[in-house]
N, C-alpha and C positions, 0 to 999 in steps of 0.2 A: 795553366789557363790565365789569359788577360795578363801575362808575366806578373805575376802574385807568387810569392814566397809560397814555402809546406803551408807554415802556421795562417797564412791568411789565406789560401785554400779551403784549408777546414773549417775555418770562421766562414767562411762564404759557402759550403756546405751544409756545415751546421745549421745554418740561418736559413736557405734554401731547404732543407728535411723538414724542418720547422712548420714554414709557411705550406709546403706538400699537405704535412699532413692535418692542418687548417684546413686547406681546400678537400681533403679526402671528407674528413666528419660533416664539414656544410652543403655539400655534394650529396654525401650518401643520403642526409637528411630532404634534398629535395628528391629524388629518387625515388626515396619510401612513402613520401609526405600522401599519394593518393592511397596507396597499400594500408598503410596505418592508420590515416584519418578514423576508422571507424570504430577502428579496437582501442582508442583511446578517447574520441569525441563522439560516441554513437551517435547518429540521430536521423530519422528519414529524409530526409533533405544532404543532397550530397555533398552539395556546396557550402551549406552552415559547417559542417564535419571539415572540409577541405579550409574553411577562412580561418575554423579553431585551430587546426593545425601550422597554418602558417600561423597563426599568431602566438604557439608555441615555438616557432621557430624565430620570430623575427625577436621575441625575447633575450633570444641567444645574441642576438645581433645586438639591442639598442642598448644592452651592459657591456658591453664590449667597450665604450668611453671610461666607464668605470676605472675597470680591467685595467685599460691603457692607461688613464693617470697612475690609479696606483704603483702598479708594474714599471711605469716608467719614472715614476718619483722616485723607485727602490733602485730602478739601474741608475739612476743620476749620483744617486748617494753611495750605492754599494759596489757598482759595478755592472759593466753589460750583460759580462756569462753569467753572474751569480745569477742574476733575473731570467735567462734563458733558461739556466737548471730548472729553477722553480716552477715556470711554466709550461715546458714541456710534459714533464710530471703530472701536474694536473692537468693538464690537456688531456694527455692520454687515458689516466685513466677514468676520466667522465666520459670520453668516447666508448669506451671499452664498456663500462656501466649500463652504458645505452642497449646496451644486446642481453640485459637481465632485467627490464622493466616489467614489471605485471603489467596486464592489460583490464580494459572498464569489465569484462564478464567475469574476472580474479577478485578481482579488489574495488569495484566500483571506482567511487570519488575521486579514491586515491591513485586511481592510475593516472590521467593528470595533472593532476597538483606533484607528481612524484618523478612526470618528466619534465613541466613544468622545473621544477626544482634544479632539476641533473642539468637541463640547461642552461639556465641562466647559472651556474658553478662552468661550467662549458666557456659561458662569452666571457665570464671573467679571468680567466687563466687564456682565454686566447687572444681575448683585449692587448694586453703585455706580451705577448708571443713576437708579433710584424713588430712592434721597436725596436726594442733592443736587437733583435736581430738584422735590420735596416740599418739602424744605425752601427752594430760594431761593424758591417760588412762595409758601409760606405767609408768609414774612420779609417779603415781598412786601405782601400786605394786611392792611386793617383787621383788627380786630377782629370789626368787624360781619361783616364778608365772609368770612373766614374758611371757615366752614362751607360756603356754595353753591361756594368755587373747592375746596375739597379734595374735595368729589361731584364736579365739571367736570373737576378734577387726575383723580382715580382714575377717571372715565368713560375716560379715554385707553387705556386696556386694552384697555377692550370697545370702543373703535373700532379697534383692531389688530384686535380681534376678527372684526370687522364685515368690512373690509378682505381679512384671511383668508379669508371664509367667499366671500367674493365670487369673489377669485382661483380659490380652489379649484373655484367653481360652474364659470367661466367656460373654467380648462383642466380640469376631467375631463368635462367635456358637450363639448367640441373631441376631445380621445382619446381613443379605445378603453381598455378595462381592461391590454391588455398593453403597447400605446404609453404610456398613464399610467404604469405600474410601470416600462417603459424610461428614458423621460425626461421624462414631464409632471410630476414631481415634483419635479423639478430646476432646470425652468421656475420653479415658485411659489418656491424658496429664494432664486433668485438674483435675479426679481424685488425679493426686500427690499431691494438697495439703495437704489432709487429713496426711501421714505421715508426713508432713512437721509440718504441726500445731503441731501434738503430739511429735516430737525430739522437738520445740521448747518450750514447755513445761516442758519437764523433763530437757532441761537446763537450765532454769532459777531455778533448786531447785540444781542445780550443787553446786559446790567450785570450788575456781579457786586450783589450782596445789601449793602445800604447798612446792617443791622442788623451783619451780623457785619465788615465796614470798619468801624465807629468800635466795638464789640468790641474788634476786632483793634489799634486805635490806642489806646485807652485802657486794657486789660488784658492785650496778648500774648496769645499763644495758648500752648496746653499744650503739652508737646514730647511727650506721646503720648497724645491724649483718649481712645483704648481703653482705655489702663489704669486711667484714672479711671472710663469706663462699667461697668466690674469691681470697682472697689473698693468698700471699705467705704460711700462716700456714693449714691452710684449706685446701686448692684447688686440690692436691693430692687427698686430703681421698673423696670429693665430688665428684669426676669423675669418682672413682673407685666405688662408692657406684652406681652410675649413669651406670655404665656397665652393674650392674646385673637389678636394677630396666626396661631399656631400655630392653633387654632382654624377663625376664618376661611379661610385656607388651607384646610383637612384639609376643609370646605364646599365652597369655589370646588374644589377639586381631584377631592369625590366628585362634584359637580353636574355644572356647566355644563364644568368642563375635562376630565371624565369623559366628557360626552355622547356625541361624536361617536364614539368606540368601545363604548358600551353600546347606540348604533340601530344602528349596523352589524353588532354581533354579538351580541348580545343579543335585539333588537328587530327587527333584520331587515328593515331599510330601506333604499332605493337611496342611492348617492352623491348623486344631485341631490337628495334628498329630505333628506336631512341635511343636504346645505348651508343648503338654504330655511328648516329647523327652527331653525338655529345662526345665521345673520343674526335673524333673530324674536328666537331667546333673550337674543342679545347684545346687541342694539338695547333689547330691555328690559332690560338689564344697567344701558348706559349711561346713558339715564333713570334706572333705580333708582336707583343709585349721586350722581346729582346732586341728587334728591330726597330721598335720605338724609341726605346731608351739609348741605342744606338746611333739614333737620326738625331739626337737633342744633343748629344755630345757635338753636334755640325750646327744646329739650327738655333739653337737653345731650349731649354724646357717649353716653354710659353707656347710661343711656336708649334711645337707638334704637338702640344695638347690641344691649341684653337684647328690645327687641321684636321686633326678626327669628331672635333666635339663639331664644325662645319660640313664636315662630311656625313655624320650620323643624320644631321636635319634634312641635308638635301636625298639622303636616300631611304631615311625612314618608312616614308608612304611608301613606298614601290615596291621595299625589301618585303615588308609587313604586309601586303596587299599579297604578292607571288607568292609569299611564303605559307599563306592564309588557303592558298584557294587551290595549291598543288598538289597532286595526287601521286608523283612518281618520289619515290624514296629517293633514289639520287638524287633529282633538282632540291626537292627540301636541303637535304645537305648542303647542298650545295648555296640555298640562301642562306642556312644559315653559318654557313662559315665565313659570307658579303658581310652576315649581322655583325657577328665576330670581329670580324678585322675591324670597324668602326667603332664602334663599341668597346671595346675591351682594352685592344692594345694600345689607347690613348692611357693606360695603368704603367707603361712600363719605366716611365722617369718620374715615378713618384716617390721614391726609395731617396732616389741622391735630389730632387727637389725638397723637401722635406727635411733633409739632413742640411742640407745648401743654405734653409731660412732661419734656421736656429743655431745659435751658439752652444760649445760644447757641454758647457756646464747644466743648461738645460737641455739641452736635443732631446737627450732619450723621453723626458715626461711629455716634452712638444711635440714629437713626430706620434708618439704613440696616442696620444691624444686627438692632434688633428687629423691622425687618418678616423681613428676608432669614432670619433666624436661625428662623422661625415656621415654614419649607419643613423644616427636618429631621425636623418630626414631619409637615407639611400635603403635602408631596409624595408620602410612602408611598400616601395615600389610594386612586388608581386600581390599583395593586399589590395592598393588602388587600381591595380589593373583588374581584378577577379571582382572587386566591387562593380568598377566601371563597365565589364563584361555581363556582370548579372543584370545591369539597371538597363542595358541597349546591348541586347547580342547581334543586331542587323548590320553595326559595324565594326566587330572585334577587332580588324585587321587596324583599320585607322585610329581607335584606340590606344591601340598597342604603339602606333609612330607618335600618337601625343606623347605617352606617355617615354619613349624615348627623346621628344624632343624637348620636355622638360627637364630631363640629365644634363643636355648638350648644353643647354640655354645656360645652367648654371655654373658649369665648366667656364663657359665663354666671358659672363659677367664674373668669375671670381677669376679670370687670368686678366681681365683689366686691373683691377686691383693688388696685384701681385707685381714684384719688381723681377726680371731675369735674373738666374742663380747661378747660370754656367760655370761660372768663373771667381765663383766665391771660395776662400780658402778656408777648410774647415777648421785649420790649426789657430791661424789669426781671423776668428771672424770677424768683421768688421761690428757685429752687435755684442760683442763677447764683453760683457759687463765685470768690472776687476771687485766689484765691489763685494 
């Protein structure tokens, strides 16, 4: 594939397993999030219960910059695979965790403060997960290739996606609504070990990244490349890259990561019905996303990020309007896989964009950073929408386009500020500091 050697196969596997099963745990978490709300946030009010739980969730999200410097300081210094090892490991098994939590009638107090806890351990081990593996994967290929493997890299999401939506089809059409809320939920967490085992197997036949070994042999490494991502030479290009990555987020997080709790209480659609909708979206996800990254390799990155982040604005109201007020299970699908494609697959040249703005010595702390660091404004998203849906429900649908139109908006204002990367060489970057 993409004529890539064995060993860079598997690196580009590896890193794809990875990123799956990322999207598998954040997936399954929105899935469950109206299920659970109550056995962990009781309260009469079903929406307080529903905002505490998103804000257990987005938890997981806004340490995820953490996660990403750290993890990505350690690949700068040690190594790309070593840092993959170690995070998939603890990815897994805090996912896997999550399907033995007592609940608030168990243990009281403690039943949130205790998934509270498992997740935020969660975003910090998946914070470091998307770098290093972005980056060996791109380190990895051509030039030319570039573009189609960082769409295939970032499609790995929406097949956690896919993955999820399956599980979820397959145990809540097996249990009842009250057996699901007991323990069919618990089932799907702890299933994620399984792909965890199998990414950490196909990393252990990896190589480490052949660009940052003779780097590392002919320059040393920095003894702390976060502070050099902050300082005066860096800091510029990090904040602007952080504009579109925030962006994109604050998109993926009103759209498609939004979905599954805007048909079920919003829209007022069966669990099986959402599942079906959510494999459709995501399966166009991961196409999109490959096709994107695809089209940049022609266009250049910028470029097809301003035409989806232009397209989301002008079709927002419409999508969000039809999509609001439909009653056939098909047409919903149907919008929202329109959502989808605008939305989403504007994600797929951010792998080799990301890798393209930073030099080698730092990349891994920089890309893992400026993607993760893009969630402290991109994770709010589901939050200010369910706020803004409690304070005027007379117009949820238009709402919901603001609230896509302020992803787009920021996409758009941080690709002004960004230079084109097409054709940047990652061996001799042009910011690649000897010092």
């Amino acid at each position: 594939m993409f004529g890539l050697s064995k060993q860079q196969t598997t690196s580009m596997f590896g890193s794809w397993m990875g990123w799956a099963l990322d999207g598998y745990d954040l997936v399954l978490m929105l899935f469950v999030l109206t299920s659970v709300s109550q056995l962990f946030f009781p309260s009469e009010d079903s929406t307080t219960s529903l905002l505490s739980s998103f804000a257990a969730y987005v938890i997981a999200l806004i340490i995820r910059p953490v996660g990403g410097a750290f993890f990505g300081n350690y690949g700068d210094k040690f190594g790309r695979k070593k840092t993959m090892m170690i995070t998939i490991i603890g990815f897994s098994i805090a996912t896997f965790s999550m399907g033995f939590l007592p609940v608030w009638s168990q243990v009281g107090l403690l039943a949130p403060i205790l998934l509270i806890c498992l997740r935020f351990v969660q975003g910090f081990f998946a914070g470091g997960e998307w770098g290093s593996g972005s980056v060996l994967t791109m380190e990895s290929a051509t030039k030319e290739k570039r573009g189609p493997m960082s769409g295939f890299l970032q499609g790995g999401f929406s097949l956690g996606f896919i993955m999820a939506s399956i599980s979820f089809t397959i145990v809540s059409s097996t249990f009842s609504d009250s057996q699901f809320s007991e323990f069919g939920w618990r089932i799907l967490f702890i299933s994620g070990l399984v792909p965890g085992i199998f990414s950490l197997i196909i990393r252990l036949k990896m190589s480490e990244s052949t660009i940052w070994l003779e780097k590392k042999e002919k320059h040393g490494i920095h003894d702390f490349p976060l502070k050099k991502i902050l300082g005066k030479e860096h800091r510029q290009r990090f904040f602007s890259v952080m504009l579109i990555t925030s962006g994109l987020h604050y998109l993926y997080y009103t759209s498609l990561g939004f979905m599954p709790t805007f048909l079920e209480n919003y829209v007022h659609i069966t669990r099986s019905d959402i599942a079906m909708v959510m494999i459709a979206g995501t399966t166009t996800a991961l196409l999109g996303e490959f096709v994107a990254g695809s089209i940049s390799q022609r266009i250049g990155r910028l470029r097809t990020f301003s035409i989806f982040a232009k397209a989301s604005i002008v079709l927002a109201v419409p999508i969000s309007l039809f999509l609001f007020e439909s009653t056939n299970i098909f047409v919903i699908l149907g919008y929202v896989v329109i959502l989808t494609v605008i939305t989403v697959s504007g994600w797929g040249p951010i792998p080799a964009f990301l890798s393209e703005r930073f030099p080698t010595r730092i990349r891994n702390s920089a890309s893992s950073f400026a993607y993760s660091a893009g969630l402290i404004v991109g994770a709010w998203a589901p939050m200010i929408a369910i706020n803004l849906f409690s304070i005027d429900n007379t117009h949820i649908p238009y709402l919901l386009a603001f609230n896509i139109i302020i992803g787009s908006v920021a996409v758009l204002v941080g690709v002004r500020f960004n230079p084109e990367t097409r054709d940047i060489d990652l061996v001799d970057h042009p910011h690649e500091s000897q010092k």
